[in-house]
C-alpha positions as CSV (number, residue, x, y, z in Angstrom):
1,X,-12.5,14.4,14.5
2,X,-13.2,10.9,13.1
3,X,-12.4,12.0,9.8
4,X,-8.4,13.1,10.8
5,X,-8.3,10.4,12.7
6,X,-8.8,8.4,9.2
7,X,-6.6,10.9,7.2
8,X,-3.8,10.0,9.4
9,X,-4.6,6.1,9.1
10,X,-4.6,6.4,5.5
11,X,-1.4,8.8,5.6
12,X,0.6,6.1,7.7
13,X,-0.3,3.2,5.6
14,X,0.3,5.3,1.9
15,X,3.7,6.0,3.7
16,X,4.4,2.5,4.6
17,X,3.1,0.7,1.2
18,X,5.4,3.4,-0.5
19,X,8.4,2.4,1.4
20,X,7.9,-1.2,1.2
21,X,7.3,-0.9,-2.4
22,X,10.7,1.0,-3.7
23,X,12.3,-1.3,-0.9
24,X,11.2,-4.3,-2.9
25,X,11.9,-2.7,-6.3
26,X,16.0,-2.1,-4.7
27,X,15.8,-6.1,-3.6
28,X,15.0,-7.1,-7.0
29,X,17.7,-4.6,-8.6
30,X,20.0,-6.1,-6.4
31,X,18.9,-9.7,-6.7
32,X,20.0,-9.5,-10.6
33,X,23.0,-7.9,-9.8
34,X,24.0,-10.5,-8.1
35,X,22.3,-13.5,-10.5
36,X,24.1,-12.1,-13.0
37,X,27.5,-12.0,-10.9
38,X,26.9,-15.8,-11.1
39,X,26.0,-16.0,-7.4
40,X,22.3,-17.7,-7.7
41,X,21.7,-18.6,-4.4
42,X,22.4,-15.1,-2.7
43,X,20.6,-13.2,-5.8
44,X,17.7,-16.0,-5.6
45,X,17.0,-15.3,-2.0
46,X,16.9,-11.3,-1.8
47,X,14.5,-12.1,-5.0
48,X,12.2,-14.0,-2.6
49,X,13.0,-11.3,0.3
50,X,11.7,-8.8,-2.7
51,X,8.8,-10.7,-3.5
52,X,7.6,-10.8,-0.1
53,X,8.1,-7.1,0.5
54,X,6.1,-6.6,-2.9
55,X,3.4,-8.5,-1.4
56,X,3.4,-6.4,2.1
57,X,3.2,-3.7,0.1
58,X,-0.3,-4.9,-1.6
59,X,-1.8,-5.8,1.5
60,X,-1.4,-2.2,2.9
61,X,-2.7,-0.6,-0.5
62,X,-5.5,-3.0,-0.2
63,X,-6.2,-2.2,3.4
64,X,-5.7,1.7,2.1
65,X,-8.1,0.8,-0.5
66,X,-10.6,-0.4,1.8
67,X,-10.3,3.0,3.8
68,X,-10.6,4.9,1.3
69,X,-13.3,3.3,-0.2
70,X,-15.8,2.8,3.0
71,X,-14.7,6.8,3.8
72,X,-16.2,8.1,0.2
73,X,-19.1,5.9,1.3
74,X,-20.0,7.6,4.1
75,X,-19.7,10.8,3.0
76,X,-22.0,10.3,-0.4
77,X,-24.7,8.8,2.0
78,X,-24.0,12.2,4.2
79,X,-24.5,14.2,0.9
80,X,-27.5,12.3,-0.4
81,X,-29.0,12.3,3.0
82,X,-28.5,15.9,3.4
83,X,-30.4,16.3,-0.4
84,X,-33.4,14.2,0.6
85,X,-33.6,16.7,3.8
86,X,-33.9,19.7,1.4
87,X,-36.8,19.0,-0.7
């Protein structure tokens, strides 16, 4: 039960890094849109808006990341417990 429990986890925050993600890459697209329109200020400031949403994004695939990684962990100690058991 654990184990879907951390599926879904994992699932929400893939999901939520994604969106964050192309929502960053659309605020940067749009920030030189308008840079290039010759309004700096606006473009400059959904350029820091992307930027920030870039960084959100990291922190989830890091937190993913950290999941993921303690999640393989567990299940090669289960395996390699499960070996020693055999012989």
């Amino acid at each position: 039960m654990g184990q879907i429990k951390n599926l879904r986890r994992r699932l929400t925050l893939i999901r939520d890094m994604q969106i964050l993600g192309v929502l960053s890459f659309f605020f940067c697209v749009l920030s030189m849109i308008f840079i290039f329109s010759g309004q700096l200020d606006f473009g400059s400031y959904l350029f820091g808006f992307s930027l920030i949403l870039l960084l959100a994004s990291l922190i989830y695939s890091l937190r993913e990341l950290q999941i993921s990684t303690k999640a393989l962990d567990l299940e090669l100690s289960k395996m390699e417990l499960g070996r020693r058991t055999r012989f």
